[in-house]
N, C-alpha and C positions, 0 to 999 in steps of 0.2 A: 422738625425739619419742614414739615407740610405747613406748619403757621409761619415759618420764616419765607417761605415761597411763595404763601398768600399774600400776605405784608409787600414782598418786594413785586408783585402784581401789582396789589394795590397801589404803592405809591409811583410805578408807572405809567397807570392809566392817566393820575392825577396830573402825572409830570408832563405828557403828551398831550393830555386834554387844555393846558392851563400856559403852555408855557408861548403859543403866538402872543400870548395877552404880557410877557417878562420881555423889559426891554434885554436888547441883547448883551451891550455892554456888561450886565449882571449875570450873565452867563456864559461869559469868556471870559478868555486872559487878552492881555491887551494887548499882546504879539499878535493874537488871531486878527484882530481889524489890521494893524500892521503888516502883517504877511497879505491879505487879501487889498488891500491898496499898492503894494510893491508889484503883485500880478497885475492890478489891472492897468498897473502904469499912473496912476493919478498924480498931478503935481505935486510937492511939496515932498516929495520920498526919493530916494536918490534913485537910479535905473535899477534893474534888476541886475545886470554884473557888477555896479558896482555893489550892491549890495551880496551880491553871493560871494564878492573877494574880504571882502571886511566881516563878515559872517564866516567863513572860513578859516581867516586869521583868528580869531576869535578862538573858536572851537581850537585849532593846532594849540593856541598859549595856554589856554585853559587846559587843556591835557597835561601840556608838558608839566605845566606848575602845581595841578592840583588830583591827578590820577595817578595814583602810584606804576601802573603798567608801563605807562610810557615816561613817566620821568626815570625808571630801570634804564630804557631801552635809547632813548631819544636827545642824540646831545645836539642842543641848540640854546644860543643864547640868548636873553631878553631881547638884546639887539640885534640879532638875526628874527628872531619874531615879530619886533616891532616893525622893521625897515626891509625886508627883503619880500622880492612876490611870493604872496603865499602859494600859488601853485607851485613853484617852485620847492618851496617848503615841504608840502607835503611830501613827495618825491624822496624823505628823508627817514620818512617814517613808514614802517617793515608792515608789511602786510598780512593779516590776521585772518583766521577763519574764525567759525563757530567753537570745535574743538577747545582749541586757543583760550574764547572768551570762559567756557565753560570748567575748565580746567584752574581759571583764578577769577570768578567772578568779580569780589569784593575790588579786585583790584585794576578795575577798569567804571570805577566807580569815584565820581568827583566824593575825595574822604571830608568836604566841608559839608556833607548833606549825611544827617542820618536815614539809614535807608528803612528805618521804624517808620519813617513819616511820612514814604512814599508807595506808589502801587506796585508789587513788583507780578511781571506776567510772566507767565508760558509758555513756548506752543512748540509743538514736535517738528509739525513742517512737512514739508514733501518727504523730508530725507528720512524719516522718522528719527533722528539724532536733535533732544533738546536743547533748550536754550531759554534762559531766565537771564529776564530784563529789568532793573528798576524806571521808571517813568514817573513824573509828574502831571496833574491836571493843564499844567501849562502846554508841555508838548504834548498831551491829546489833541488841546484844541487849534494849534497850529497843526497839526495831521489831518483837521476835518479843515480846515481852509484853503489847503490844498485841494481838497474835496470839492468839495464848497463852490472854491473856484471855475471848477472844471463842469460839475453837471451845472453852475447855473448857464452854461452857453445852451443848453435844453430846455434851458426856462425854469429848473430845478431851483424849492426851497425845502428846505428837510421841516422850515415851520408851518410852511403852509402849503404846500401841495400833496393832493390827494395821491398815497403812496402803498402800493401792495410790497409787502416788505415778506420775502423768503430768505432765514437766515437760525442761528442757531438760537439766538436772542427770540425767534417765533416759537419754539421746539413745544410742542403738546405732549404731553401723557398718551398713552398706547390707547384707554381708554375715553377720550376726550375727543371732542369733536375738533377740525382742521385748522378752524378759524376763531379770531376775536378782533374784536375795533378795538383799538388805543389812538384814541388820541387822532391825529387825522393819519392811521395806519391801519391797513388790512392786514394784520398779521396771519400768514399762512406758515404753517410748519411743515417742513420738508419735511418729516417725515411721515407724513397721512399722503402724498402725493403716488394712491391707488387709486384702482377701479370702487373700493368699496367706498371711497369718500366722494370722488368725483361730481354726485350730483350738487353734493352740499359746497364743495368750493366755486364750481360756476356759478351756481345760487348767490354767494357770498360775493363773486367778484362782479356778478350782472349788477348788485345791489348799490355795490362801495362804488364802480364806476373809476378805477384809478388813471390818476394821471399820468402816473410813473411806475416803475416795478425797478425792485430794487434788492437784488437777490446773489446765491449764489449763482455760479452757471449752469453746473449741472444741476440744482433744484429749478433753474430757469426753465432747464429744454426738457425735464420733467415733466412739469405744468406742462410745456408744448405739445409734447408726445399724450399725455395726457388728456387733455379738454379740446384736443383737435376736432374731435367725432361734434360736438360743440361750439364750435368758435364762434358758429350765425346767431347763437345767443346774445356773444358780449356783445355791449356796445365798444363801439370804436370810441379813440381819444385816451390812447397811451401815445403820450409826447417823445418819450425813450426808456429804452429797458438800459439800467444803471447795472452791471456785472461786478465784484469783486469777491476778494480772497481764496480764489481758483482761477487756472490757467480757462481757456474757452478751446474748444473743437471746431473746427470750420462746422463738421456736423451741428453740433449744438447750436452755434449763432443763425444756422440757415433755418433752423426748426424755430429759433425765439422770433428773429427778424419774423419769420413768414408766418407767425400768429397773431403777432401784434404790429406790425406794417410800420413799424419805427427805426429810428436808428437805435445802435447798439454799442453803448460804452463801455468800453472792456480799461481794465487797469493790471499794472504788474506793479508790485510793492512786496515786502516783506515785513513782518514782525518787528525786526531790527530796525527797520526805518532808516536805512542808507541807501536806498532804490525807490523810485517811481516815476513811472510811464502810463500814459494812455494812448488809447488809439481806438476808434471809430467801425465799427462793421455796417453796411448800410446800400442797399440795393446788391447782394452778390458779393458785394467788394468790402475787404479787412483792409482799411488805411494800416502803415507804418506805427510802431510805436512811437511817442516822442517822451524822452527824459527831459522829467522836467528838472533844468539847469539852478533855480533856486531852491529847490530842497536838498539837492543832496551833488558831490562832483561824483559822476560817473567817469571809470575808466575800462578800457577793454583792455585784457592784457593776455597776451597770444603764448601758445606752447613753447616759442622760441625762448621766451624768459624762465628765467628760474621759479620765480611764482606763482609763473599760467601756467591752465589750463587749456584744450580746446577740445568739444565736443568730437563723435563720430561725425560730423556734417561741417569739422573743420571753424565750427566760428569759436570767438574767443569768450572768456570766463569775463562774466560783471564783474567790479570791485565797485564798491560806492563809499563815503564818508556826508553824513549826516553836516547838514548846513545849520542845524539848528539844534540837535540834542549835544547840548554842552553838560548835561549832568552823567550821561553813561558813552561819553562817545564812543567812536564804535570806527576807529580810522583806516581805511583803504582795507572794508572788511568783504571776502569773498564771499558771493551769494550762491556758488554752485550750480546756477543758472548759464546759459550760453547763448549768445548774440554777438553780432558786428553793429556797434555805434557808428555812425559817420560822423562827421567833422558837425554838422548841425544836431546832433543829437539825436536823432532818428536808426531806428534799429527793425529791420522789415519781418522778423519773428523775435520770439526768446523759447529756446528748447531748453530741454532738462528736465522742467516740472511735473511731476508725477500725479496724475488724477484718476485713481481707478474706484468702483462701488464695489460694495459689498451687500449681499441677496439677504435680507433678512424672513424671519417663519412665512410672515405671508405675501411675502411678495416686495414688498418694497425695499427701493434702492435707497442706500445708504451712503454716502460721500464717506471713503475715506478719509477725510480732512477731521471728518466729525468725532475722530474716535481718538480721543487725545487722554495724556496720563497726568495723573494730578502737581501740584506743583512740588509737595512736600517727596514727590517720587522719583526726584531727580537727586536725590541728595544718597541714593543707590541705584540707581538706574542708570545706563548712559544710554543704551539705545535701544527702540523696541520695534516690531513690526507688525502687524495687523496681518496673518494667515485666514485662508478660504477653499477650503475642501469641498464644502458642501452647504448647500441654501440650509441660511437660519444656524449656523452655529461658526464660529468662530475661534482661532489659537491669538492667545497672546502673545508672542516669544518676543522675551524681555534679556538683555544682556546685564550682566552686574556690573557697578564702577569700580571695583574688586573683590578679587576672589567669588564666593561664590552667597546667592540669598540667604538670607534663614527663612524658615518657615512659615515665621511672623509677616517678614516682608513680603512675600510668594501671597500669604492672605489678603493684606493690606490692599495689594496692585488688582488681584482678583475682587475682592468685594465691592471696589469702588466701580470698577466697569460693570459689574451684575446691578447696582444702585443704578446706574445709567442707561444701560440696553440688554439689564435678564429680558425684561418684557419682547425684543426682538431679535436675541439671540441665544444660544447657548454658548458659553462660554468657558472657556479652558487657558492655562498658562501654562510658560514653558521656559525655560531658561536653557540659552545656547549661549555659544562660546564667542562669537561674532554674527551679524549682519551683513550676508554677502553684498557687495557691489551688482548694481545693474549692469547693461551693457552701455549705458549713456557714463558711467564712473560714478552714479548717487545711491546712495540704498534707498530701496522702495520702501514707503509705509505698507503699502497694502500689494500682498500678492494671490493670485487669488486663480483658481483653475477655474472656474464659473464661465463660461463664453461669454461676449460680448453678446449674439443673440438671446442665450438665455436670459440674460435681464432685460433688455428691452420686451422680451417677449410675456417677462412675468406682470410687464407694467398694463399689457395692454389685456393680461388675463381678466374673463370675465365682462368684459365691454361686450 
């Protein structure tokens, strides 16, 4: 295991160190240059509505003919697909959640692709209720060109700009020092983000000198909270702190903004890939999200309908459909999330998301997002939750997708989280009957009786 992790080191440094010098073209799919000349408007590409309406239809025919789920569900003719507006179209086809997908996988899967051939992913979520996806290299790389997109208005290139990068892809051994250079990357690992590392990461980032930081949020305002006592060391000349795969805190963005004197790009997206929005934090002020209208159609749909939702605070439930995953698409699927889109696409928060830490032996905070179950785990799992009684030990309670575990599985689910975080926690598992609902209607990953001050206060132990 430890040579397979050496290895997959090794050939990242190489891959970071060597790849400004790989033209790009050989390193994408050719939707990615396509997609990022349709954003920036260039001649010779048709506009971007009309390309989200024919990328649409697309995606709806391709379902109906080639996905078993919706050719059950979905009567429509070749010539109602060919010839009628596809938003209209859509509007036809029944609206889905997670559950839903999970409950028939295979069968929201384009069956002309064997799915031996393809990557298939993970990931628990806010809600802690799973979800496996198959994907291809094709639509990763149209996923970073929306990326792509958006931070180069910052001046951002993921090839060439000097980047502190906080994310799980940084993660160190318990034993191992905070930091390493890959390539033109500071990798910092959220979890060395104490008092007993402190001097060596200001050290590390006085040295690197980044342009950009490119992090989780709460690893972001970590750092902040952290190297504050410090700041007159760094030099200045971070361009923008780049946020993703967690919600942000007004808290959080006032502590990242006010350390590194930049603006602050925040994104909302999903795993599923049928949502994404950005939006700006910068002097004080959180601009508006905006959905972006070529990747994916956003719709809001109000409690008055049979298929909405709406939050305690009254706004309406996401739906999104993917503009461009024609292999698992994924149509008018609900994200659980809650916001008011207007007629421009702008939406002035998104509530629901769940972001809470958990205190591990010495101190450090731990993002619940990080504590995720393995893939092969879902196939008796349905839904689990991350519990917190007390600093440095942790309960797993794990629901079954019937009936009840054997003892085998109960080992399996425990071993592999002691393989991940014995070193920072103690760990236990627990199998219960359900996952209660929050008061927002989501279940929490992470519940945890720990106060908010006691961990901010364990971060600053010992400074």
């Amino acid at each position: 295991m430890l040579n397979t992790l050496a290895c997959h080191d090794w050939l990242l440094r190489r891959y970071y160190s060597h790849r400004r010098w790989v033209p790009a073209r050989l390193l994408y799919h050719a939707d990615y240059f396509r997609v990022r000349r349709l954003l920036a408007g260039d001649a010779g590409e048709r506009d971007a509505a009309a390309a989200a309406a024919q990328r649409l239809r697309h995606v709806l025919g391709t379902a109906v003919a080639h996905v078993p789920f919706y050719r059950r569900c979905v009567r429509l003719s070749k010539a109602q697909l060919a010839n009628e507006a596809p938003f209209a179209l859509l509007q036809c086809f029944p609206v889905i959640d997670k559950a839903q997908v999970m409950a028939c996988q295979r069968d929201f899967l384009d069956e002309r692709f064997d799915p031996r051939r393809l990557r298939y992913v993970t990931s628990g979520g806010s809600s802690g209720q799973g979800i496996g996806l198959w994907r291809s290299k094709r639509l990763a790389d149209i996923e970073k060109a929306f990326f792509a997109h958006e931070w180069a208005r910052f001046g951002f290139s993921e090839h060439r700009s000097r980047t502190l990068r906080i994310g799980a892809d940084a993660r160190r051994l318990a034993h191992e020092g905070p930091t390493q250079v890959v390539g033109n990357r500071l990798m910092l690992s959220p979890y060395h983000l104490t008092a007993q590392h402190r001097a060596a990461i200001v050290d590390a980032i006085a040295r690197f000198r980044p342009q950009y930081v490119h992090a989780y949020p709460s690893s972001a305002a970590a750092l902040a909270e952290l190297i504050e006592p410090d700041r007159l060391r760094l030099q200045p000349g971070v361009r923008a702190v780049l946020l993703a795969s967690e919600p942000a805190t007004q808290q959080q963005l006032a502590a990242i903004a006010g350390l590194f004197g930049c603006p602050v790009s925040i994104n909302y997206g999903l795993t599923e890939r049928t949502g994404l929005a950005f939006a700006t934090h910068w002097r004080g002020v959180t601009g508006p999200y905006r959905f972006e209208p070529l990747y994916a159609v956003h719709e809001n749909l109000a409690a008055t309908g049979a298929t909405g939702a709406s939050d305690v605070n009254g706004s309406c439930e996401l739906v999104g459909t993917s503009l461009w995953n024609d292999l698992m698409p994924l149509i008018r699927y609900r994200s659980g999330d809650f916001g008011t889109l207007d007629a421009g696409g702008f939406c002035p928060a998104i509530d629901g998301r769940a972001q809470e830490f958990l205190l591990a032996r010495d101190g450090t905070r731990i993002p619940g997002l990080s504590i995720v179950i393995d893939e092969a785990t879902w196939d008796f799992v349905r839904l689990y939750q991350i519990r917190q009684n007390a600093p440095g030990a942790i309960t797993l309670c794990v629901v079954a997708r019937a009936g009840r575990l054997s003892a085998a599985q109960k080992q399996f689910v425990l071993d592999a989280q002691l393989r991940r975080w014995g070193g920072w926690f103690d760990i236990g598992i627990e199998e219960v009957d359900d996952i209660p609902l929050a008061a927002n209607g989501k279940r929490q990953l992470v519940v945890t009786k720990i106060v908010n001050e006691a961990v901010t206060n364990a971060v600053h132990d010992g400074s």
